[in-house]
N, C-alpha and C positions, 0 to 999 in steps of 0.2 A: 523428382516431383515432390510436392512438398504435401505432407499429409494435414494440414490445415486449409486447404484449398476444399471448401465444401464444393459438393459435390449438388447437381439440381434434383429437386427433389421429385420435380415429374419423373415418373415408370420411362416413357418413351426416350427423355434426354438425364437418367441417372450418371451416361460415360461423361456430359458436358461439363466441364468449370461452370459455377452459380457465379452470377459475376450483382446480384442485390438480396436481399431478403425482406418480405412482408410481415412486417412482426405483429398484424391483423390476424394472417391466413397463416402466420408460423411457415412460410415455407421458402426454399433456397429456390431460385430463379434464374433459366439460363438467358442467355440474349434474347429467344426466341419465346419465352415462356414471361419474360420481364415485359415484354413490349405487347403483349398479350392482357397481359394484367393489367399496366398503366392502361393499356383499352377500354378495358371492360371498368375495372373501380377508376376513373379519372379520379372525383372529388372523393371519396367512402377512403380509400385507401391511403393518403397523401405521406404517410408515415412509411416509406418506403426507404430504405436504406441502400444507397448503391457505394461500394467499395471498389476497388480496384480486387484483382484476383484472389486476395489472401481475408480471407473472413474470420480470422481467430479472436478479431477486437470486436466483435460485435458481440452484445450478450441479447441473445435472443431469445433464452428462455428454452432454446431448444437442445437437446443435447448434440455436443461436440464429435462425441464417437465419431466412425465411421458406422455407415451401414445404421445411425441409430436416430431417427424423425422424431422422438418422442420427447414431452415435455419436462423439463427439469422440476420433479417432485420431490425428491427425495434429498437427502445430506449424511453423507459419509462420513462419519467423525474418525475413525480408524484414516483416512487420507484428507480428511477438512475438506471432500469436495462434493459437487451438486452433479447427481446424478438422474436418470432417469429409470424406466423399468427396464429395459433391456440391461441395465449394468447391473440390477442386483439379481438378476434373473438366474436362475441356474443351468441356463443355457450353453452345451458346451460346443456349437455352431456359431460360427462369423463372429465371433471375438463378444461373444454375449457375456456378461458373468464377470465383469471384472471386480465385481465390489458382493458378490455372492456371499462372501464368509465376512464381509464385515461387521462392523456395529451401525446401523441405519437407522435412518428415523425421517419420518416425513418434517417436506421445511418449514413449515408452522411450529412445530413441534422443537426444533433448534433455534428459530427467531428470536424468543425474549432469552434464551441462556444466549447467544451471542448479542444481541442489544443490553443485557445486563453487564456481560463481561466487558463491551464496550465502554459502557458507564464506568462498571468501577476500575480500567484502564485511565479513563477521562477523568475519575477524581485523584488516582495515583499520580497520572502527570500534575494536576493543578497541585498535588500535598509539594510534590518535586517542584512545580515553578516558586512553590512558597519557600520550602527549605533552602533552594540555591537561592533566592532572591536573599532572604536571612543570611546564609552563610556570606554571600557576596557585601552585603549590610559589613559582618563583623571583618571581613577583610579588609575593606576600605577602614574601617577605625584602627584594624593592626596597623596598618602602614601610616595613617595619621601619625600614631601612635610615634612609631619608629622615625618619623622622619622629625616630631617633636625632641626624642630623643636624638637623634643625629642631631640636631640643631644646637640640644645643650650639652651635647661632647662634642660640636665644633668649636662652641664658646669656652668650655673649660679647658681645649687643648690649647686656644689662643692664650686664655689665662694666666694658663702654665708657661708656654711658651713666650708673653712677655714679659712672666716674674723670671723665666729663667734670664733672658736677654738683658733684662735691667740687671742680672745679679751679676753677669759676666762683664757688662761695661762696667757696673761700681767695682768689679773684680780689676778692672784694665784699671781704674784711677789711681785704685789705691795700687797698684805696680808699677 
């Protein structure tokens, strides 16, 4: 079974496969609890996500865990990832606590250092599309370069080659 398969987030169908998610209400949905919803929010709710059985592509904001409904607040910089209170909880029941001894920080609070880091990512790539575009500049002139010169040692080898040729006929005359 595959541990990415949420799980519905109603108490009565927690054993069922969630087979949508209301990213309104935050919450995982079994067949019977989806069809329920659509009932009741018809128009309010229209942002309803239905997936096939595997929900690991959806980011809903809600945390991934097992066993864990609550909203992703938090940012683990010790594993780069978005947790909720149950993961830094020091809880040592139903797999609580996985980020307990990390380095945490609420995600507001990591936003502009990774939107900066982003930035100055973004300006490193464009310094790099400027230097390869540069260096790609002086390459094409080497090989102008080179193919200039290849050109005038084709001609000075013909040069050569019909002062030798005229030297070895006047050579054949005068024998």
């Amino acid at each position: 079974m595959n541990s990415n398969i949420k799980k519905c987030t109603m108490e009565e169908h927690k054993e069922i496969d969630a087979i949508s998610f209301c990213i309104e209400c935050k919450i995982y949905m079994c067949n019977k609890c989806e069809k329920l919803h659509s009932d009741l929010f018809k128009k309010r709710h229209q942002n309803i996500i239905i997936k096939d059985k595997n929900m690991e592509d959806i980011f809903s904001g809600i945390c991934a865990e097992e066993n864990h409904i609550d909203e992703l607040i938090y940012f683990c910089k010790t594993h780069n990832k978005l947790c909720c209170s149950k993961c830094i909880a020091k809880i040592k029941a139903k797999k609580n606590g996985q980020h307990n001894d990390c380095d945490v920080c609420l995600i507001e609070e990591i936003e502009n250092e990774k939107k900066n880091k982003l930035k100055e990512n973004i300006k490193c790539l464009e310094d790099l599309s400027i230097t390869f575009e540069e260096s790609i500049d002086e390459i094409k002139k080497i090989f102008e370069k080179i193919n200039e010169d290849k050109e005038l040692l084709k001609m000075n080898i013909q040069k050569i080659f019909t002062k030798l040729r005229n030297e070895v006929i006047k050579e054949k005359m005068n024998y």
